[in-house]
N, C-alpha and C positions, 0 to 999 in steps of 0.2 A: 619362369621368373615371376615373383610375388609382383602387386603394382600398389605402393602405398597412398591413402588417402591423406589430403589434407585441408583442413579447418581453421580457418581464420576467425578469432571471437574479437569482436570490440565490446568492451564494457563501459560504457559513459553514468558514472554515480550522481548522483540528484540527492541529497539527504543523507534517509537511509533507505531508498530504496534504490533501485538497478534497475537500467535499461540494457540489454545484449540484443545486440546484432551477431550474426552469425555469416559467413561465406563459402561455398567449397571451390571459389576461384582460386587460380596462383596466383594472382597478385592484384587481389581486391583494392577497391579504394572506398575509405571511410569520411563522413564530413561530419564533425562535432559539431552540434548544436551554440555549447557552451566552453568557457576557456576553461584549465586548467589540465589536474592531471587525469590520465586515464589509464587503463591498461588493456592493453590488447595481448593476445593469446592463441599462439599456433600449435595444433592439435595437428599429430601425424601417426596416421593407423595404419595396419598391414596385418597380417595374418595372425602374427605374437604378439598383437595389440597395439596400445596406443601410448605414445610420450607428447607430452607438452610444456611451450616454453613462453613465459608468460614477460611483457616488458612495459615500464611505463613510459607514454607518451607524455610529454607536457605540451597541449595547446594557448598559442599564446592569443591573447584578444589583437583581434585586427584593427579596432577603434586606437587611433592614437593616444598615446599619452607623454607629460613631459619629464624628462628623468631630471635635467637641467636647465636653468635662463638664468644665464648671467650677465649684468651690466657693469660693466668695467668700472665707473664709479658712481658715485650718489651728485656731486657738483663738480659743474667743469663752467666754462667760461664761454660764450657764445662762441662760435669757428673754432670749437677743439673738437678734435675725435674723439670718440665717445667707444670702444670695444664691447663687441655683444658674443657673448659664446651660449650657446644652447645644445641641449641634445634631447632625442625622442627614442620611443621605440614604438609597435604596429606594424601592419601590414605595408610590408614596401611596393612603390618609393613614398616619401615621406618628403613633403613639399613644406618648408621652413620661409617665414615670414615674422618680420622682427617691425609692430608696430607703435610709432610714437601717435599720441593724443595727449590736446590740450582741452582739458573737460571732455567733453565724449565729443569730438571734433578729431578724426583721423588727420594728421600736417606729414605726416611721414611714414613711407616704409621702405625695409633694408629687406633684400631677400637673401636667403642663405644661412644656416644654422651659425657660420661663422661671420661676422662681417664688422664693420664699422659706419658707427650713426654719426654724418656729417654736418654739424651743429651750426652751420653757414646760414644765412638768413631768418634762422628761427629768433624770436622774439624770447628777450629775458623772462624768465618763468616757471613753474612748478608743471614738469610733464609725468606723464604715464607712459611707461616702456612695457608693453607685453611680448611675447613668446606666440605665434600660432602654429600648431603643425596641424597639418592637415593631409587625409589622403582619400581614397575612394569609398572610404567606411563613414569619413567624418570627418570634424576637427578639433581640437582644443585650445583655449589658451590658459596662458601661464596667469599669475596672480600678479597686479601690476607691478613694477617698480618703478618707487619715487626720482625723477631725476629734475634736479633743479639746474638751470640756466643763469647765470649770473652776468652781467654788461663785463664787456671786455674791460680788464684793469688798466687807466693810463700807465706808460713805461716813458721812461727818461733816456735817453741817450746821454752815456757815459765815452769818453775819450781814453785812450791806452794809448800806451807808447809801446808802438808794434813788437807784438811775442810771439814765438813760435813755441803754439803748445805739442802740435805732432811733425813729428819725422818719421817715416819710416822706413827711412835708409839705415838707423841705427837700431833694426832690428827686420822682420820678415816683411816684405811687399804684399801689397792688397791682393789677393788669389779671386777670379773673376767668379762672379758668384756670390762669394762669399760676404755678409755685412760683420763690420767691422763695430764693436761700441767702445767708444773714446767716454772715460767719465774726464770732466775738467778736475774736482778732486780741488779747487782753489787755485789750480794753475794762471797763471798770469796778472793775479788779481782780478782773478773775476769771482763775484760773490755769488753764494750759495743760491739767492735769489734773481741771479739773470735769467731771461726768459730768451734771449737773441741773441747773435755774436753777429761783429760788423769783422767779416775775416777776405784774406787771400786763399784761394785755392791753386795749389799748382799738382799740376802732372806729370811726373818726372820718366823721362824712358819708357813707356809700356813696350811690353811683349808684341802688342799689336795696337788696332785701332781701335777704340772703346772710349767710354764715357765715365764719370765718375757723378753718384746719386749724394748730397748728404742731406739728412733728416731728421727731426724729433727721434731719439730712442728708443719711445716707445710707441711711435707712428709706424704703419705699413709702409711699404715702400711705393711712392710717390712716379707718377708717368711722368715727369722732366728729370733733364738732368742738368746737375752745376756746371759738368764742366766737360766738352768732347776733344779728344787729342787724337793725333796720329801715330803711330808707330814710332819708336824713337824719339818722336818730339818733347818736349819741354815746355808746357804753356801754364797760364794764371789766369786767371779769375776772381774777381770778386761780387762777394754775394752777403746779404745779411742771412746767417741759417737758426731757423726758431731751436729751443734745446726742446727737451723731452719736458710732457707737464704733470708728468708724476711727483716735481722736485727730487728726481736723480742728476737733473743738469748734465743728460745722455745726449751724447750726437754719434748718429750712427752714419755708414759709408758706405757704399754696395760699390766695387767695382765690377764694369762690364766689358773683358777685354776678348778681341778675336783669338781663337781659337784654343780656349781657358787658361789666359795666359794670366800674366801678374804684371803692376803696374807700382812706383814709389809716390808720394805725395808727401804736401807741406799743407799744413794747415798754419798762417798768422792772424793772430785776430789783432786788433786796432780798438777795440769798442763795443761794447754791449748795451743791452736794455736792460731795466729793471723796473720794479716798482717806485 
C-alpha cells in the first residue's frame, strides 16, 4: 500500500514580493505577521505524483476598531436619557466604554456597547461623547460627539376632567413580558406638547400575582414599579408618569405576571404637564 505525502505552503505577499513557509506536518499551525489576505496551499504526493489545493485565508487585525458610535441625540434636557449604541470588531473580547467629557475633564462613563447616559446631575453644557473599545492588542476611540445639555424647561400643571384613555378589557390583556406602547394621539385633551400625565392606574383580575411598570416610550425599562396586585385582585394607583421625550408622547407598560400569565388595566388621567 502506497503512503502519500503532504505539504502545507503558507504564502504571506508584502508588495510584490513573497514570503513562503512551508510544512510536512498534518496539521501545521501558521501566525501571520500582518492582516489581510493570504493563501495557503496543501500539496499531496504519492507514487503518480502530486495535486494541490490552494485557499485564501483572510486575517483579520487584532487592534480594535469602531465600525459604529451612536448617540441617540445631539440635545436633550438635563435627567433625560440619552441612548448610546456602538459596535467594534478585533481580537475578542472587546471591552466597550462610552465616555462623557466636559473640555478634556472625564464626568462620566457608561460601560457596554449598548447602554444609556444618565444626564442626572450633570451641569447644562456642550459635552463630548466618545466610543472606546479596547482589548489586549490596544484601544481606540471614536470621533467625539457634540452633545449639548440644556436646564430642565419649567412645566405647568394643567387640570382634566378625569378620562379614560386605555382599556383593555375592550380588546387583548397585557401578556407578562411583554411592553405594551400606548401613543395618546390627542386623546383626552392632551396636547402634543405634554411631557407628564397626573393619571389612575388600576389592575384588573391578573392571571396571578405581578406588578405593572409604566414608562417614557422611549426609556428602558425602569427597576420600580407603579403598581403590585394580587391574583384576582382589583387595585388603583396613582402616579404622575413622564411620556416619551422624542415628542411621540409614548407611554409604554411592561406587565409582570406569575407564571406568564396576562393581567387587564385602566389607565385615567386627571392632568398633565406642559411647557
Amino acid at each position: 500500500m502506497a503512503r502519500a505525502a503532504a505539504v502545507w505552503g503558507g504564502v504571506l505577499f508584502l508588495g510584490t514580493a513573497a514570503l513562503a513557509q512551508t510544512s510536512t506536518q498534518q496539521n501545521p499551525a501558521f501566525t501571520f505577521s500582518t492582516p489581510g489576505s493570504k493563501q495557503v496551499t496543501l500539496t499531496t504526493c504519492n507514487w503518480a505524483g502530486c495535486t494541490s489545493v490552494t485557499k485564501t485565508v483572510t486575517v483579520i487585525d487584532p487592534m480594535p476598531s469602531i465600525v459604529s458610535a451612536v448617540v441617540g441625540v445631539t440635545t436633550a434636557e438635563v435627567g433625560q436619557l440619552v441612548s448610546l449604541s456602538g459596535s467594534g470588531k478585533g481580537k475578542p473580547p472587546l471591552a466597550y466604554t462610552w465616555r462623557v467629557l466636559l473640555g478634556t475633564t472625564l464626568v462620566r462613563q457608561v460601560s457596554g456597547a449598548l447602554g444609556w447616559l444618565d444626564t442626572s446631575d450633570l451641569a447644562p453644557g456642550v459635552y463630548a461623547v466618545q466610543l472606546r473599545i479596547s482589548n489586549s492588542s490596544g484601544l481606540i476611540d471614536s470621533l467625539p460627539h457634540a452633545l449639548i445639555l440644556l436646564p430642565p424647561a419649567a412645566s405647568d400643571f394643567y387640570t382634566l376632567n378625569p378620562c379614560r384613555f386605555l382599556d383593555t378589557r375592550i380588546g387583548p390583556p397585557l401578556q407578562s413580558g411583554t411592553t405594551r406602547l400606548v401613543t395618546l394621539d390627542g386623546a383626552c385633551g392632551i396636547p402634543p406638547n405634554a411631557r407628564a400625565l397626573a393619571v389612575n392606574v388600576t389592575a384588573i383580575t391578573g392571571s396571578g400575582s405581578g406588578s405593572l411598570v409604566l414608562f417614557p416610550g422611549n426609556y428602558p425599562v425602569p427597576g420600580t414599579s407603579t403598581i403590585e396586585f394580587k391574583a384576582g385582585a382589583t387595585i388603583a394607583n396613582s402616579s404622575i408618569m413622564e411620556l416619551s421625550t422624542d415628542g411621540t408622547g409614548k407611554l409604554a407598560i411592561l406587565a409582570t405576571v406569575q407564571g406568564n400569565g396576562v393581567v387587564h388595566a385602566t389607565i385615567d388621567v386627571f392632568g398633565y404637564f406642559a411647557p
